[in-house]
Gaussian input, Z-matrix of N, CA and C with variables (Angstrom, degrees):
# hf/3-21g

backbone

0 1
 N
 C     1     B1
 C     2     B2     1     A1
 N     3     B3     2     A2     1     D1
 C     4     B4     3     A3     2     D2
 C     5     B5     4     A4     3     D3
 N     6     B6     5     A5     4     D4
 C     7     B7     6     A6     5     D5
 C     8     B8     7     A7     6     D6
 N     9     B9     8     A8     7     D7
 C    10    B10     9     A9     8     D8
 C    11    B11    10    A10     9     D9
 N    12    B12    11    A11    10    D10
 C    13    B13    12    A12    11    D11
 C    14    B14    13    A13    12    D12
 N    15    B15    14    A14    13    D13
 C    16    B16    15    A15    14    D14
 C    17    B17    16    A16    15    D15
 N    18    B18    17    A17    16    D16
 C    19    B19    18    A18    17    D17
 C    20    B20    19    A19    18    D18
 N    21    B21    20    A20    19    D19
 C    22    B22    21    A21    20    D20
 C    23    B23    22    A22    21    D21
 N    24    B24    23    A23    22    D22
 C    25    B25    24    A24    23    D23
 C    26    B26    25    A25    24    D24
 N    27    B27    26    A26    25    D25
 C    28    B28    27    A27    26    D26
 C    29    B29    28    A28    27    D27
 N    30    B30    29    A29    28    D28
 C    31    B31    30    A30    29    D29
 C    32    B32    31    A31    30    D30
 N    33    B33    32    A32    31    D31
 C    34    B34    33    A33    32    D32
 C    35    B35    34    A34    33    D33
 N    36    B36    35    A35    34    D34
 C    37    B37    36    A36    35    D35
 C    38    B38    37    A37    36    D36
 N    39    B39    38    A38    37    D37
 C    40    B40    39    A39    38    D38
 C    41    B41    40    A40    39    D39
 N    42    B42    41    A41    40    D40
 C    43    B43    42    A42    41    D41
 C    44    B44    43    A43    42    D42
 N    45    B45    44    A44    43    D43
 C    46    B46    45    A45    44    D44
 C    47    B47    46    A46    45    D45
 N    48    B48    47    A47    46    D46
 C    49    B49    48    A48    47    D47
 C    50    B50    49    A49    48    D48
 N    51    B51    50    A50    49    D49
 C    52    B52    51    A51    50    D50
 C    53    B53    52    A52    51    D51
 N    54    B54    53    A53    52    D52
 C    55    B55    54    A54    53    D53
 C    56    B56    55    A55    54    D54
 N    57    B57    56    A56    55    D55
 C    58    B58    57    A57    56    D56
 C    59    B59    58    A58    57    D57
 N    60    B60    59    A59    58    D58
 C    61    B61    60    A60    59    D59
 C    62    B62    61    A61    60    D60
 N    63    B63    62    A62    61    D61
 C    64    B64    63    A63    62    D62
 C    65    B65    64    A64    63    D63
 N    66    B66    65    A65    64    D64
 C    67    B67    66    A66    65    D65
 C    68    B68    67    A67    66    D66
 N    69    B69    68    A68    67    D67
 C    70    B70    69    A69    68    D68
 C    71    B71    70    A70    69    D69
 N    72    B72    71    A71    70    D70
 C    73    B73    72    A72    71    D71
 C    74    B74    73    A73    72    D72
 N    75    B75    74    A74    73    D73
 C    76    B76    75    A75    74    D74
 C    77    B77    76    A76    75    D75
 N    78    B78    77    A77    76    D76
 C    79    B79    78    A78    77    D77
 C    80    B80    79    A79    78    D78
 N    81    B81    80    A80    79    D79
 C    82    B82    81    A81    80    D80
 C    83    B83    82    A82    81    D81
 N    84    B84    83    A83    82    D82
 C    85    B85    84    A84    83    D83
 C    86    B86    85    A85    84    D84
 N    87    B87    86    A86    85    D85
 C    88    B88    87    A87    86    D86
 C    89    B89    88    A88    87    D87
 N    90    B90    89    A89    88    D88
 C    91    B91    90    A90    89    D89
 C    92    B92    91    A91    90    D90
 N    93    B93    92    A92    91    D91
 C    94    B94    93    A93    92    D92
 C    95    B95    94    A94    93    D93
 N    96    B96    95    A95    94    D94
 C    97    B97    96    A96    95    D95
 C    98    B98    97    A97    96    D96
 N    99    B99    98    A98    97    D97
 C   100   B100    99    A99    98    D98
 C   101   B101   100   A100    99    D99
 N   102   B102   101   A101   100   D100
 C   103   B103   102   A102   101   D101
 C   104   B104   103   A103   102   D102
 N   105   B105   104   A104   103   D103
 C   106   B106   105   A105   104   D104
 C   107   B107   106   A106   105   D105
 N   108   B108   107   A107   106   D106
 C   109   B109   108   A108   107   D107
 C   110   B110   109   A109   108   D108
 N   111   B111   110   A110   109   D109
 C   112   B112   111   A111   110   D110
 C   113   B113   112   A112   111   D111
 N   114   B114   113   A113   112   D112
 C   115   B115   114   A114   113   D113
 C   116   B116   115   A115   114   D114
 N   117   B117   116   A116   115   D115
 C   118   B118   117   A117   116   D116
 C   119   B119   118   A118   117   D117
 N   120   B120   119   A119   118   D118
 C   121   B121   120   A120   119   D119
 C   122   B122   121   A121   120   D120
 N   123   B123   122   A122   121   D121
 C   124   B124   123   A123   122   D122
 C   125   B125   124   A124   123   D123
 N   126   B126   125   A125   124   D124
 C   127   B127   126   A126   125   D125
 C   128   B128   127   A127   126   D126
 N   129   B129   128   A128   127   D127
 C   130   B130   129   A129   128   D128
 C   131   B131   130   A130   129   D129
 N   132   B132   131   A131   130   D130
 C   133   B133   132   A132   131   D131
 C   134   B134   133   A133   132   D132
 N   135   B135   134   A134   133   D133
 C   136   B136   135   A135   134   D134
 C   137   B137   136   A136   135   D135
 N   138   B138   137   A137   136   D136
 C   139   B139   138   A138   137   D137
 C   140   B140   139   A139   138   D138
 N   141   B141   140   A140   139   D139
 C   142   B142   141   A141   140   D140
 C   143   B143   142   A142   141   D141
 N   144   B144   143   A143   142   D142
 C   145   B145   144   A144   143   D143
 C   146   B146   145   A145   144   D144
 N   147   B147   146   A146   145   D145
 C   148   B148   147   A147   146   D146
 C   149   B149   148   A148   147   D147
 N   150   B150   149   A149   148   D148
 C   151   B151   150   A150   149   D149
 C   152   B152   151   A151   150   D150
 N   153   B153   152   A152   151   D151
 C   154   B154   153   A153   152   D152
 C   155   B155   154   A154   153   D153
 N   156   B156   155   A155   154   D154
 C   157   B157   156   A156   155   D155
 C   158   B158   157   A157   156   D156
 N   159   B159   158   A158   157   D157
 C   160   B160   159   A159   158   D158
 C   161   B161   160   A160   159   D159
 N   162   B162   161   A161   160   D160
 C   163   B163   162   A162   161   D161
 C   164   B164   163   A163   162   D162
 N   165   B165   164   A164   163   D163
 C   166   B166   165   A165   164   D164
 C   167   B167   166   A166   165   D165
 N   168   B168   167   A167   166   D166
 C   169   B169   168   A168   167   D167
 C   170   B170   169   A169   168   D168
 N   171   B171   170   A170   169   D169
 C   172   B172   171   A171   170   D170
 C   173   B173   172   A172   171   D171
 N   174   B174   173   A173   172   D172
 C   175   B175   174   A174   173   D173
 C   176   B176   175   A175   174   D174
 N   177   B177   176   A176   175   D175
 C   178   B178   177   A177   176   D176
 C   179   B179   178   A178   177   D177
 N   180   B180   179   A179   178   D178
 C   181   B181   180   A180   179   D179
 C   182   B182   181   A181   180   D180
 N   183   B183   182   A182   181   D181
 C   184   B184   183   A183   182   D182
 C   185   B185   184   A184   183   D183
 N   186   B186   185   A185   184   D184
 C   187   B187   186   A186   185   D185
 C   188   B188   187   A187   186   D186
 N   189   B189   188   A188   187   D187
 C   190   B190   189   A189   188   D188
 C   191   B191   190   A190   189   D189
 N   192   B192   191   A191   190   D190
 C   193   B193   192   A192   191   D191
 C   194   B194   193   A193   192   D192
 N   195   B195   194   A194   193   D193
 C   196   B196   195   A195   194   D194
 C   197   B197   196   A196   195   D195
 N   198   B198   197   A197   196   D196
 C   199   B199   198   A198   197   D197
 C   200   B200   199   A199   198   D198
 N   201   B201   200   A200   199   D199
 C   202   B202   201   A201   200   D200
 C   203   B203   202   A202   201   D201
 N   204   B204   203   A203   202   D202
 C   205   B205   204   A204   203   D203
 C   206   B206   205   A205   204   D204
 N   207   B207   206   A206   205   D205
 C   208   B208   207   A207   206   D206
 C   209   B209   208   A208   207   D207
 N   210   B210   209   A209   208   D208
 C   211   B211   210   A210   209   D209
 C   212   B212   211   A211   210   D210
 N   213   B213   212   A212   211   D211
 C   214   B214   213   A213   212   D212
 C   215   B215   214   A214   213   D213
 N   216   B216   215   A215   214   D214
 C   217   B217   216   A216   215   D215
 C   218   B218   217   A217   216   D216
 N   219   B219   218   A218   217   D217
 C   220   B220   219   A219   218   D218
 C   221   B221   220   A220   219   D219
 N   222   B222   221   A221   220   D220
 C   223   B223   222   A222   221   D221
 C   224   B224   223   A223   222   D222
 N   225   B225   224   A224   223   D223
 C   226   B226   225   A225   224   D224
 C   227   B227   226   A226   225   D225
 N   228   B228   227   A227   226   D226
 C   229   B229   228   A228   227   D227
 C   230   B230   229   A229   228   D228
 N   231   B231   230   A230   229   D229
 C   232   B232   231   A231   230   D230
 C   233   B233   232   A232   231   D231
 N   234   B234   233   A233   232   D232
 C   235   B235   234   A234   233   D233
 C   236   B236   235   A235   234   D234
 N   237   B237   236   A236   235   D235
 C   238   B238   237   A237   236   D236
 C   239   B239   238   A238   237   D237
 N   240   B240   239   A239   238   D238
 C   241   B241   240   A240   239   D239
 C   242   B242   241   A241   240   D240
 N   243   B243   242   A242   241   D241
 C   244   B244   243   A243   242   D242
 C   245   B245   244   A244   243   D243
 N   246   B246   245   A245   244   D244
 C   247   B247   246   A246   245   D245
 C   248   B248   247   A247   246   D246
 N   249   B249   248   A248   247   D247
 C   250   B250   249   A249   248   D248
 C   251   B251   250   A250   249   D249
 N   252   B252   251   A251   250   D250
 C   253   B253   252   A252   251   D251
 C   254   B254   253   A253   252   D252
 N   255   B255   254   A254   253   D253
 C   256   B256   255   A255   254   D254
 C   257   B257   256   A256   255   D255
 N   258   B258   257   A257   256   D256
 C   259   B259   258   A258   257   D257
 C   260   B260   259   A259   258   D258
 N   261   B261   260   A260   259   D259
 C   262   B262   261   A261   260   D260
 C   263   B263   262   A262   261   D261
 N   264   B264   263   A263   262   D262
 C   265   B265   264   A264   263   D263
 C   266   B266   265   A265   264   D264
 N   267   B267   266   A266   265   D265
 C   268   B268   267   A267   266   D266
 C   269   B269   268   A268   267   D267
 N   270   B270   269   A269   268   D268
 C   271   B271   270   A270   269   D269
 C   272   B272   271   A271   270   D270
 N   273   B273   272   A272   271   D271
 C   274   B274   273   A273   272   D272
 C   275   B275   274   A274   273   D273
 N   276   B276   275   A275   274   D274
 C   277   B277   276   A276   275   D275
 C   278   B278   277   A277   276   D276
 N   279   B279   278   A278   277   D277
 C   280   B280   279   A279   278   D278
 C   281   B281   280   A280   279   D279
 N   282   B282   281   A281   280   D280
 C   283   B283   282   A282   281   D281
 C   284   B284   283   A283   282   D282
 N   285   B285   284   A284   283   D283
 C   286   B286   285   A285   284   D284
 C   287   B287   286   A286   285   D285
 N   288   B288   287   A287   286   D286
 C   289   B289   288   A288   287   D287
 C   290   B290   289   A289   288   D288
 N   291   B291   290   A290   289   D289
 C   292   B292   291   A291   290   D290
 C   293   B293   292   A292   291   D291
 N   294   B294   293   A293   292   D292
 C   295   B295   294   A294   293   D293
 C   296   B296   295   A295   294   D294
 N   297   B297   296   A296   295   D295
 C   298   B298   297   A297   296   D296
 C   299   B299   298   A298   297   D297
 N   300   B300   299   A299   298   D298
 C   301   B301   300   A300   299   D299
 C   302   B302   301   A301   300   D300
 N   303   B303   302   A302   301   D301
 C   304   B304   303   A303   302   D302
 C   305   B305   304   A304   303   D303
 N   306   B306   305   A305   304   D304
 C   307   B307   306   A306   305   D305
 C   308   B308   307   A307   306   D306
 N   309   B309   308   A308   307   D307
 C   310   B310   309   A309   308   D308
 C   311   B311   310   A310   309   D309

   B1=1.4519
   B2=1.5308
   B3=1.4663
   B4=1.2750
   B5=1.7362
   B6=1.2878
   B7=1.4687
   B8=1.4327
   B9=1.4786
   B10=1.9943
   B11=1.7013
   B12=1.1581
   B13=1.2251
   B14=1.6325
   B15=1.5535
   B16=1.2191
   B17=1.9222
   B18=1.4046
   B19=1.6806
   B20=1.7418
   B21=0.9859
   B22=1.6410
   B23=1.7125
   B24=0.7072
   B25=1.4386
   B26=1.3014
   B27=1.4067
   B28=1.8131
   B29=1.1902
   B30=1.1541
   B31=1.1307
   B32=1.5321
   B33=1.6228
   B34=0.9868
   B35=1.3759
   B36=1.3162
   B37=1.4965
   B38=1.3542
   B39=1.4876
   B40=1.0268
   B41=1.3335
   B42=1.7964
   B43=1.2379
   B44=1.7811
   B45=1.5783
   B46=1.1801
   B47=1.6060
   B48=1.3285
   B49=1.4581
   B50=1.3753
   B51=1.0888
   B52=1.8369
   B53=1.6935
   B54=1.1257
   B55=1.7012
   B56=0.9472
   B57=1.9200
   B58=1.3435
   B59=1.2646
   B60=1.7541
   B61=1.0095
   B62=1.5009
   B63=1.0989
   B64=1.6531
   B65=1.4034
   B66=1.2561
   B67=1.5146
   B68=1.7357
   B69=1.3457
   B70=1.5521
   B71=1.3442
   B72=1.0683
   B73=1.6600
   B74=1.3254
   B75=1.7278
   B76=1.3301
   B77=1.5802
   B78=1.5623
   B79=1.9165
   B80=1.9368
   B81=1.1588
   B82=1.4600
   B83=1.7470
   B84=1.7338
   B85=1.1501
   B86=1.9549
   B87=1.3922
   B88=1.5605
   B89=1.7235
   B90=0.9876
   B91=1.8397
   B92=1.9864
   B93=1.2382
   B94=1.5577
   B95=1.4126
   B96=0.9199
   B97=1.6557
   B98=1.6262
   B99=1.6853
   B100=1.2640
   B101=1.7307
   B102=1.4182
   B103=1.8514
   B104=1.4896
   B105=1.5026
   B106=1.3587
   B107=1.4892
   B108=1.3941
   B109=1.5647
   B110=1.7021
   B111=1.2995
   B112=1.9700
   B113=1.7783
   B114=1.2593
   B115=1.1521
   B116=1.6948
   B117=1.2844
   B118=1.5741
   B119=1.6176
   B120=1.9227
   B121=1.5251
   B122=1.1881
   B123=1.5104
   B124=2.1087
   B125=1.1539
   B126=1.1210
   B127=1.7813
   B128=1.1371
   B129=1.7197
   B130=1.4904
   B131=1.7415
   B132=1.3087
   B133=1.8821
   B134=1.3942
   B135=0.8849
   B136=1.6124
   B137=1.6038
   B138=0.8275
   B139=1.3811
   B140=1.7742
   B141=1.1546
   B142=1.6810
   B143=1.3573
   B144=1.6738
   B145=0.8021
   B146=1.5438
   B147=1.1441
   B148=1.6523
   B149=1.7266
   B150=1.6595
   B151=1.5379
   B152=1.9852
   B153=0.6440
   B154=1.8546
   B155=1.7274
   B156=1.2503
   B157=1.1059
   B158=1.9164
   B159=1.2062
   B160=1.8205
   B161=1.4071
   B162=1.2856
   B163=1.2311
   B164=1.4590
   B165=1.3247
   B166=1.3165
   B167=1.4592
   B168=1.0402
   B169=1.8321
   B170=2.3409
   B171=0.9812
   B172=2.0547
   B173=1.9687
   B174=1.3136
   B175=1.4120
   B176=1.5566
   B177=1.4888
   B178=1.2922
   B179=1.5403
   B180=1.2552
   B181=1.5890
   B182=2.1389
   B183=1.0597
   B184=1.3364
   B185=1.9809
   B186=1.0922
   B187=1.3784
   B188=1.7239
   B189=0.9225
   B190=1.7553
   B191=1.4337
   B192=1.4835
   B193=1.4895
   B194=1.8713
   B195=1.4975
   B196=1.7902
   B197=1.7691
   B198=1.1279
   B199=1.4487
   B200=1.7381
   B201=1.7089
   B202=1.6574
   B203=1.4325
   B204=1.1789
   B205=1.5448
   B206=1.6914
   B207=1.2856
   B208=1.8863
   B209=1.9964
   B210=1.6648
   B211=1.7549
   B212=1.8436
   B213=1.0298
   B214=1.6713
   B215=0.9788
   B216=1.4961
   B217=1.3953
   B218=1.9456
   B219=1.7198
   B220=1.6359
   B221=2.2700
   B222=1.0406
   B223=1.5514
   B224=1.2391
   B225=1.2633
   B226=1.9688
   B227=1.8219
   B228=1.7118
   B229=1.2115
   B230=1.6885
   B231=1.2667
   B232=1.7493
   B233=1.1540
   B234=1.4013
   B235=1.9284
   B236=1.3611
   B237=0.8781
   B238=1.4932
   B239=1.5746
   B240=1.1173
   B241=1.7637
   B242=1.2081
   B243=1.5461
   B244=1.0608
   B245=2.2779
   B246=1.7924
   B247=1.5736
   B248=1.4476
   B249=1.3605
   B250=1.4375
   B251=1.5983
   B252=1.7723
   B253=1.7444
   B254=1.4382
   B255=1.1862
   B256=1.7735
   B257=1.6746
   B258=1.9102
   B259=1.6174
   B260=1.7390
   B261=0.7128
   B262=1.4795
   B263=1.4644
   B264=1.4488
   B265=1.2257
   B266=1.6256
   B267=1.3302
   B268=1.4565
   B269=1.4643
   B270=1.1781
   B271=1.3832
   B272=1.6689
   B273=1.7141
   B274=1.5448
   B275=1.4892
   B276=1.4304
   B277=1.3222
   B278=1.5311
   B279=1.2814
   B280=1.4043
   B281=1.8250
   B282=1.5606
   B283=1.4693
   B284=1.4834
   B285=1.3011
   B286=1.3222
   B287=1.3286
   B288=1.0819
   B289=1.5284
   B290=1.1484
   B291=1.4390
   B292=1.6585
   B293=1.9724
   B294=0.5542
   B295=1.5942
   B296=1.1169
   B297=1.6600
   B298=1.6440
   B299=1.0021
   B300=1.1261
   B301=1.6061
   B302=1.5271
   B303=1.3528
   B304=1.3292
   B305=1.9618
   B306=1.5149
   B307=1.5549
   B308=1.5637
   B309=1.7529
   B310=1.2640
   B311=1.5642
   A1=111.31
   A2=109.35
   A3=115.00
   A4=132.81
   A5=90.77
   A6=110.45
   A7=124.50
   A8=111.94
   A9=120.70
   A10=107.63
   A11=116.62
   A12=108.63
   A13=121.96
   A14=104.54
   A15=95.06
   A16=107.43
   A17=98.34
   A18=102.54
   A19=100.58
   A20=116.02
   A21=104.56
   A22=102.74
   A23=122.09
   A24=104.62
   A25=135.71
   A26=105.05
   A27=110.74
   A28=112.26
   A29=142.65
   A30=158.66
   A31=124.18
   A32=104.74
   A33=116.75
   A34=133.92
   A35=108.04
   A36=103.44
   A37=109.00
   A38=143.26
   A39=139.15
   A40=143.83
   A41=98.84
   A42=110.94
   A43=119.80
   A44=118.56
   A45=116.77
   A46=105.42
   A47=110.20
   A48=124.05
   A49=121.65
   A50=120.14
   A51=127.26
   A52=109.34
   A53=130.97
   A54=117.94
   A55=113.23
   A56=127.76
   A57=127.16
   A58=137.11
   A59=80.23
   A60=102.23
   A61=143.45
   A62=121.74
   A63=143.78
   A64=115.68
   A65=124.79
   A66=140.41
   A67=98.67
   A68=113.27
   A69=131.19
   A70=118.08
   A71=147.62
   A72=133.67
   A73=112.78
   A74=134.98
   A75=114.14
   A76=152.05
   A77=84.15
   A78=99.78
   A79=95.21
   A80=75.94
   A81=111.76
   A82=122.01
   A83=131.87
   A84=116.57
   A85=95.73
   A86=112.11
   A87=115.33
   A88=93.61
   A89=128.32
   A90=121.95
   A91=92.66
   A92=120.99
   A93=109.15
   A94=114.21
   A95=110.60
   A96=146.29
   A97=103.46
   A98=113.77
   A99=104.49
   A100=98.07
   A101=106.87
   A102=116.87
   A103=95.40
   A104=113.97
   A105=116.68
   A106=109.93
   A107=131.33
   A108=129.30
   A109=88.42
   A110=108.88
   A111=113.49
   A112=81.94
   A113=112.92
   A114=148.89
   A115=138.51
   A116=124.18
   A117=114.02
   A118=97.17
   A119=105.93
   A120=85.81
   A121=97.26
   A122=104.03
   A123=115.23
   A124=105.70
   A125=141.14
   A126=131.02
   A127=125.46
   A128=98.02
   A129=92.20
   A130=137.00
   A131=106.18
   A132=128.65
   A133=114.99
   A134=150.72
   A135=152.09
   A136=123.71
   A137=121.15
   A138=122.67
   A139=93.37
   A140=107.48
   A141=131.12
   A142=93.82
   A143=137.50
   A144=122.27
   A145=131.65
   A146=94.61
   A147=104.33
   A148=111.28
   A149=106.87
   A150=114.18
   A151=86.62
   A152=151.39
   A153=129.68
   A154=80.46
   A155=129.90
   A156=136.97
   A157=116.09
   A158=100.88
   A159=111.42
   A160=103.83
   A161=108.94
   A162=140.25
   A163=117.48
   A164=128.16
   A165=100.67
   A166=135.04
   A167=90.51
   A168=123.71
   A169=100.02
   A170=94.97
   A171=103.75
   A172=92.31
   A173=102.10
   A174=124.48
   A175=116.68
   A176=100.96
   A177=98.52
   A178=119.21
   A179=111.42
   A180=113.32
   A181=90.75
   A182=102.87
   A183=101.78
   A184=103.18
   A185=106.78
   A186=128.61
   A187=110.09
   A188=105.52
   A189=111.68
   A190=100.66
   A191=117.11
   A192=114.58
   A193=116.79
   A194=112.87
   A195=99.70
   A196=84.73
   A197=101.06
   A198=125.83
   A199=101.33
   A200=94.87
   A201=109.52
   A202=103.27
   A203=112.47
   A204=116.51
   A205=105.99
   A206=107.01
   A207=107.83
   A208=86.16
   A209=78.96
   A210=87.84
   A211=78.55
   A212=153.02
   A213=158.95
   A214=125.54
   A215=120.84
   A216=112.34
   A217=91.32
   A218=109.51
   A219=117.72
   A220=106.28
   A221=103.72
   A222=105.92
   A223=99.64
   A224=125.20
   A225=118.42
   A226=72.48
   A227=107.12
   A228=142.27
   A229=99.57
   A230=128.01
   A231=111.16
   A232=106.11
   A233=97.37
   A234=116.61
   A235=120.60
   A236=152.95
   A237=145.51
   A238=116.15
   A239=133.13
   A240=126.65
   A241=114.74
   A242=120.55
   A243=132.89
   A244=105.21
   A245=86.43
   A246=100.83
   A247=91.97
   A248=106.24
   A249=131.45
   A250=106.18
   A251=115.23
   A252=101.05
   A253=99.81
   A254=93.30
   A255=113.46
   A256=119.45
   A257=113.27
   A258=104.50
   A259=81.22
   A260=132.82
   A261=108.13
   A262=124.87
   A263=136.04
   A264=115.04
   A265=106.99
   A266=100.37
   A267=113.43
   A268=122.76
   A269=144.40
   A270=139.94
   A271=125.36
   A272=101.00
   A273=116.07
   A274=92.29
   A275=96.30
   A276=118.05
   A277=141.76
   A278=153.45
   A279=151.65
   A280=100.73
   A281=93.10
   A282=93.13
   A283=120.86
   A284=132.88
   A285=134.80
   A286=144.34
   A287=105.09
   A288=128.13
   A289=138.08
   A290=122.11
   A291=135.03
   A292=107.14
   A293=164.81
   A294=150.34
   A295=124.51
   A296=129.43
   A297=130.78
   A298=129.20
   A299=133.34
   A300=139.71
   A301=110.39
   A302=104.45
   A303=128.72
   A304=99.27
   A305=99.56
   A306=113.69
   A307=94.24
   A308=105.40
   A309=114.67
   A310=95.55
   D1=-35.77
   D2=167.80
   D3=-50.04
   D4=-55.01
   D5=162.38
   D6=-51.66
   D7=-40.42
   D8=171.15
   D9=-77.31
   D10=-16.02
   D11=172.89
   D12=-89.15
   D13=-35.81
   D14=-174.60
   D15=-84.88
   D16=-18.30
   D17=171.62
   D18=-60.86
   D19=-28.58
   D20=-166.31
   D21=-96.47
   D22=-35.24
   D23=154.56
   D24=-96.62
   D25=19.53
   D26=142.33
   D27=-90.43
   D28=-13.41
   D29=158.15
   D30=-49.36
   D31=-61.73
   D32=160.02
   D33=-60.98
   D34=-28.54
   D35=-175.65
   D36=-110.41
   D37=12.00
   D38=112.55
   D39=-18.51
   D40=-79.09
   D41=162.41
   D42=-55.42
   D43=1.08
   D44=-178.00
   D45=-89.82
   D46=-43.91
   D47=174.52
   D48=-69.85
   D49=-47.28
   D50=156.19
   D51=-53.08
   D52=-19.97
   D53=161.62
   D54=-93.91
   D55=-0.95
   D56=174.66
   D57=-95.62
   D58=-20.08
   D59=176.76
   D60=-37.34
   D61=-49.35
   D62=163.41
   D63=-84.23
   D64=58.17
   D65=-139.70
   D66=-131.67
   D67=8.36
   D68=166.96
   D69=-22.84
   D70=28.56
   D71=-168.21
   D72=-64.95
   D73=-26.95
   D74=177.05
   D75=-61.86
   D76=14.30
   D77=170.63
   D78=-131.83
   D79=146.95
   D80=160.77
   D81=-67.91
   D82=83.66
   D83=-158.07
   D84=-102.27
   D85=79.36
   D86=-165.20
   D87=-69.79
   D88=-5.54
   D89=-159.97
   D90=-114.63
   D91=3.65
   D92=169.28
   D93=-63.32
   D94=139.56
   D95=173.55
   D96=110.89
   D97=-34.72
   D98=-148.90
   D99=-86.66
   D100=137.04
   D101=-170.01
   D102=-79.17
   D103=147.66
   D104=168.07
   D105=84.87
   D106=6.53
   D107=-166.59
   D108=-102.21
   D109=144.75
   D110=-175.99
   D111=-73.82
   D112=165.00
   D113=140.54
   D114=-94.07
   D115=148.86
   D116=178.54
   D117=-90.59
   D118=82.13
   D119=163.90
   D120=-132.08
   D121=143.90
   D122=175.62
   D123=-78.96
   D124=-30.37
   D125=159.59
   D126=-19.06
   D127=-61.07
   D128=-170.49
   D129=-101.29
   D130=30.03
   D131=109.08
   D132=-28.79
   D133=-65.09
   D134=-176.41
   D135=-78.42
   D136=-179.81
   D137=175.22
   D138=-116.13
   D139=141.74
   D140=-163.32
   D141=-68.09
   D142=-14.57
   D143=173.58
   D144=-83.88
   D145=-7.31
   D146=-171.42
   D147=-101.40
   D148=28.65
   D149=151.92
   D150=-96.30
   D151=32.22
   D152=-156.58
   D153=-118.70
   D154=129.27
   D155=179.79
   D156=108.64
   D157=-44.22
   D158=-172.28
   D159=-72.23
   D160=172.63
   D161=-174.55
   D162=-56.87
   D163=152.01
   D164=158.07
   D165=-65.03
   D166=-63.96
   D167=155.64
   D168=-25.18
   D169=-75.71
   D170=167.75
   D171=-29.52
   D172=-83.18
   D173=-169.42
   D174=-33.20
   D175=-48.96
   D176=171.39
   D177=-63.70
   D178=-36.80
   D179=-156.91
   D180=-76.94
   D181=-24.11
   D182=-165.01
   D183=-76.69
   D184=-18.63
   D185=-179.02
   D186=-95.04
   D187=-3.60
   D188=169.11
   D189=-30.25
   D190=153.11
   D191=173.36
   D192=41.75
   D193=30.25
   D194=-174.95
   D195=-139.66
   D196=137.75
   D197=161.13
   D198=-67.89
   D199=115.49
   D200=-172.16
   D201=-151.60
   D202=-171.89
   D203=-177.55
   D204=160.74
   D205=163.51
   D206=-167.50
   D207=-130.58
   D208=123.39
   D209=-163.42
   D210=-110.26
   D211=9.53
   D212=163.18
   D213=-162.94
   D214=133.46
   D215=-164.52
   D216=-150.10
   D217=134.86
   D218=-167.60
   D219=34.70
   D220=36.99
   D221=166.09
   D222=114.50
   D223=-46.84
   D224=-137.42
   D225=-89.26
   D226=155.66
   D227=170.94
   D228=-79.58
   D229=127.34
   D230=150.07
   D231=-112.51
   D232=174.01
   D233=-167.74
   D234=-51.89
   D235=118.93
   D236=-175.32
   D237=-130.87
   D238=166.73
   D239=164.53
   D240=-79.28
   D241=158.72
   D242=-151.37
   D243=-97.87
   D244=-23.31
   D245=-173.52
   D246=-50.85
   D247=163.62
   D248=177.66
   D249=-117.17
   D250=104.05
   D251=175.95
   D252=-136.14
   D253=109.57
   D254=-178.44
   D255=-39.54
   D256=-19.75
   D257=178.13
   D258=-95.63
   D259=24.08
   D260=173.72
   D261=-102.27
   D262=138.56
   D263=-174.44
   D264=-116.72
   D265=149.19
   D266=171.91
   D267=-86.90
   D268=75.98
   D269=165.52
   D270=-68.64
   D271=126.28
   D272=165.61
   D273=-94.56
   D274=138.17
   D275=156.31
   D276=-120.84
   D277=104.01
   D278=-145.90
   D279=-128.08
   D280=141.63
   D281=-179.52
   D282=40.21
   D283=22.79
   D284=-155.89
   D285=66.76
   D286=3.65
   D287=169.59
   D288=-119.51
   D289=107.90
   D290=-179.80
   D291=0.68
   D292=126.48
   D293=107.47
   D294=-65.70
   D295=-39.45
   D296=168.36
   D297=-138.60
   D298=133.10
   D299=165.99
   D300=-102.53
   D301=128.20
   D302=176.50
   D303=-122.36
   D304=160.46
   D305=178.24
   D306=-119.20
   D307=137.39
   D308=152.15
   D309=133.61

């Protein structure tokens, strides 16, 4: 019983931090909804692959102004939406460090 309790509120408070995750308010994003409008993101200068190795903490800062989010982190999957948005990036993370970037 011990074990279902403390699984359920790791559970819970996971999934609390993975919906908070992308919780960005210090820009102004006036061009959401509309497809095809540029964005202020410094990412995409780079190729998405060259967060794959860094920090989280690195990763984020490098993602300033970019629609992102950590859809796995040390194995377990967290909750994410199902929409598909091509500036957005998907980050796995292990031990604290990037392993994949996916778009959408």
């Amino acid at each position: 019983m011990k074990n279902t309790i403390a699984m359920i509120v790791a559970l819970v408070a996971s999934a609390t931090f993975a919906g908070c995750a992308d919780m960005n308010t210090t820009h102004a994003d006036t061009n959401a909804g509309q497809p095809g409008t540029a964005h202020a993101c410094k990412a995409d200068a780079a190729p998405d692959d060259a967060l794959i190795g860094k920090t989280e903490a690195d990763a984020a800062a490098l993602l300033d102004g970019c629609l992102w989010r950590v859809l796995e982190r040390d194995g377990k999957s967290l909750p994410g939406t199902m929409d598909y948005r091509q500036e957005r990036r998907d980050l796995g993370i292990r031990d604290g460090k990037v392993i994949w970037v996916r778009r959408g």
